[in-house]
C-alpha positions in Angstrom: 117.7 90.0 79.4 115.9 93.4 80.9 118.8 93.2 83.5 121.7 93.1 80.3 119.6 96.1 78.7 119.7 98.4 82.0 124.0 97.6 82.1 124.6 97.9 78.4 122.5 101.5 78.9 124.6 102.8 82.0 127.9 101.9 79.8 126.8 104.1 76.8 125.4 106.5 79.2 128.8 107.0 80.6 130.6 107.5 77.8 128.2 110.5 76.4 127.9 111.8 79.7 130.0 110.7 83.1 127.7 112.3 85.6 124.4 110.2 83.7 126.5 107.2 83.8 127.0 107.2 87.3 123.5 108.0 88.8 122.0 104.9 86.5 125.5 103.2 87.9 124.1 103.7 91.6 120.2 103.0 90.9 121.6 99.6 89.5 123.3 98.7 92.7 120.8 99.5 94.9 118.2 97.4 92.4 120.6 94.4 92.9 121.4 94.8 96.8 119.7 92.1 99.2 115.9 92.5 100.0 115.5 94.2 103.7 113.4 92.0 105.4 111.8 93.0 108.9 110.3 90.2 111.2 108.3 92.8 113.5 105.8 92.3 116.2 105.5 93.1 119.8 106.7 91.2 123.0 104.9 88.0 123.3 103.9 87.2 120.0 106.5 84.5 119.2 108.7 87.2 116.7 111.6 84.9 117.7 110.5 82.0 116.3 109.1 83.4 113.3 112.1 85.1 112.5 114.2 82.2 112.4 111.6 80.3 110.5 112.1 83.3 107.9 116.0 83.5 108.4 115.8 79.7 107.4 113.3 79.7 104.5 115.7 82.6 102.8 118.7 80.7 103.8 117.7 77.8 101.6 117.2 80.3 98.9 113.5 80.1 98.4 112.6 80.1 94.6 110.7 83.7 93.5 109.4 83.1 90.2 112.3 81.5 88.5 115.0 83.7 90.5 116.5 83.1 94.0 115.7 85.5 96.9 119.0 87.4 98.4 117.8 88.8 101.6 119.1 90.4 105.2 116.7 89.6 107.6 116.7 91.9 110.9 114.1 91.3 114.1 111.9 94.3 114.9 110.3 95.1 118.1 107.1 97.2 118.5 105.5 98.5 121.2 108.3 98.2 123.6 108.5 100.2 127.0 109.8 103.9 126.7 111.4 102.7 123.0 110.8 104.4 120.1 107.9 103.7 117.4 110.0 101.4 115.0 110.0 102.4 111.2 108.9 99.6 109.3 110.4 100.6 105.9 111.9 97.1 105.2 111.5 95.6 101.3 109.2 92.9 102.7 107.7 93.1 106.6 106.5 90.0 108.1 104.3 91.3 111.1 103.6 88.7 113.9 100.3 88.9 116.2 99.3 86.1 118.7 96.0 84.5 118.9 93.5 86.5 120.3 90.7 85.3 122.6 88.4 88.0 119.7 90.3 87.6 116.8 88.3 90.1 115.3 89.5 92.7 117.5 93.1 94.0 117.0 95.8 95.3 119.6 96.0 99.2 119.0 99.6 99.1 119.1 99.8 96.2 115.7 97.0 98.6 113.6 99.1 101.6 114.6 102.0 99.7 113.3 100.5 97.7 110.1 98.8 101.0 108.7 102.4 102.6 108.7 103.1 99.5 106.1 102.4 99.4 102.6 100.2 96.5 102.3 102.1 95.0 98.9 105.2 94.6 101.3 103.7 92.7 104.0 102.9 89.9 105.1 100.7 88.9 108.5 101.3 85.9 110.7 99.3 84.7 113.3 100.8 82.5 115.9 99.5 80.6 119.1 97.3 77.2 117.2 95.1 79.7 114.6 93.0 78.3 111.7 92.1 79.4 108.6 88.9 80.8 110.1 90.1 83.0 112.7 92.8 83.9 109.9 90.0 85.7 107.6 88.6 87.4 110.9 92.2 88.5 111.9 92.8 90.0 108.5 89.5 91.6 108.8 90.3 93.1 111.9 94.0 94.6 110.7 92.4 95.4 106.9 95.7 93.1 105.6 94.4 90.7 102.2 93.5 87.6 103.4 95.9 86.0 101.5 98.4 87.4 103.0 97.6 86.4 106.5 98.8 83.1 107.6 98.9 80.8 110.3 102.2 79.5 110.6 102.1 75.3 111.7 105.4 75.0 109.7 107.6 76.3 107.1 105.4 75.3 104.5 103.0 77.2 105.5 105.0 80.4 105.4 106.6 79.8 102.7 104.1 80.2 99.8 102.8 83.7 101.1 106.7 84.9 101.7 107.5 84.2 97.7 104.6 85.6 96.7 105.1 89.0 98.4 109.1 88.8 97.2 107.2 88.4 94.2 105.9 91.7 94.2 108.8 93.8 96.1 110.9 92.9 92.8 108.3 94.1 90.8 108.2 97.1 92.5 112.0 97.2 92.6 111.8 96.9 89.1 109.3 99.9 88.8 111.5 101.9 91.2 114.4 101.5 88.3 112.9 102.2 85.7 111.1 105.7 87.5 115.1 106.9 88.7 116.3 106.1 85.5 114.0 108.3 83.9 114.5 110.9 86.1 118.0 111.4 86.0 119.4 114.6 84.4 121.0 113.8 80.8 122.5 115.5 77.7 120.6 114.8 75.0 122.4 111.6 73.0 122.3 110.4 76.7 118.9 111.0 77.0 117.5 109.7 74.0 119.4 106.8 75.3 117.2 106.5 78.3 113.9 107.0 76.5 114.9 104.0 73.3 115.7 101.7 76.7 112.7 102.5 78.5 110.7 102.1 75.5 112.4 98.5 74.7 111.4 97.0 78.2 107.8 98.8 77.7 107.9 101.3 80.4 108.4 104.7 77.7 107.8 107.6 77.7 107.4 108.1 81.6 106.2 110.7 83.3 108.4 113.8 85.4 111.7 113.2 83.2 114.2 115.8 84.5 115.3 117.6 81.5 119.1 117.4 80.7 121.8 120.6 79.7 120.8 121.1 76.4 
């Protein structure tokens, strides 16, 4: 219903003012586009495999909270000779670190890489025969919730914490929305447009509303 609300706004938008109509147009699209999805981690760590346990999960269309999960998944490497630092800017980041002999102790490169993340987009998996133990050290170690660390046996296993972060990146697509459609410049009927929608789905009045001609 919130998603007929937003389109049925743009079309009235448009017709009071063209230039409204087609910044909430554009913030639409990009709301609807596929989740990025970066599979990162360092040589070694068994990224490969991990990636195409992701590729897979998402190609059978995981459910996320009643919805289905449209994704583009792309392999990341980190800390590679003479490469650059990669930006991890992805929707959703699944970061891969092997078992440690300390699991408590963290490669430099991964909490360089991990504290560039925001921590509601990411998920941690640990790879080489971990338990649940050495898990709650390793997430210790990287500062990542421990619920969002995982040792991955099987799909399974990677699946629950993958919805549950998708989960969230819609909410905070959602958010994102809502905050551009706020923000962009109306004339007033257009405006008061914006505001009676953002009001209806419980997000009105926001904050740092760019003010329209008048």
């Amino acid at each position: 219903m919130t998603g007929e609300l937003w389109h049925h706004l743009a079309a009235q938008v448009e017709q009071r003012d063209a230039q409204a109509g087609r910044l909430i147009r554009r913030a639409l699209a990009e709301h609807a586009a596929a989740l990025r999805v970066q599979v990162a981690g360092r040589p070694g760590t068994g990224r490969e495999c991990v990636e195409a346990q992701v590729r897979e999960l998402l190609l059978r269309r995981v459910d996320i909270e009643g919805g289905e999960v449209d994704a583009a998944v792309a392999g990341v490497a980190v800390d590679t000779p003479d490469g650059p630092d990669p930006v991890l800017d992805g929707d959703l980041v699944v970061y891969v670190v092997p078992r440690r002999l300390d699991p408590a102790v963290a490669h430099p490169a991964d909490r360089a890489a991990l504290a560039a993340v925001d921590p509601r987009r990411l998920v941690l998996v640990v790879t080489g025969g971990t338990d649940d133990t050495e898990c709650a050290l390793v997430a210790r170690a990287t500062e990542v919730p421990p619920d969002q660390v995982v040792a991955v046996h099987d799909d399974a296993r990677l699946a629950e914490p993958l919805a549950a972060r998708a989960a969230v990146v819609r909410r905070l697509r959602d958010e994102e929305l809502a905050r551009v459609v706020a923000g962009v410049p109306a004339a007033p009927q257009a405006r008061e447009l914006v505001e009676q929608t953002l009001d209806l789905i419980g997000l009105g009045p926001m904050e740092s509303v760019a003010a329209g001609p008048q």
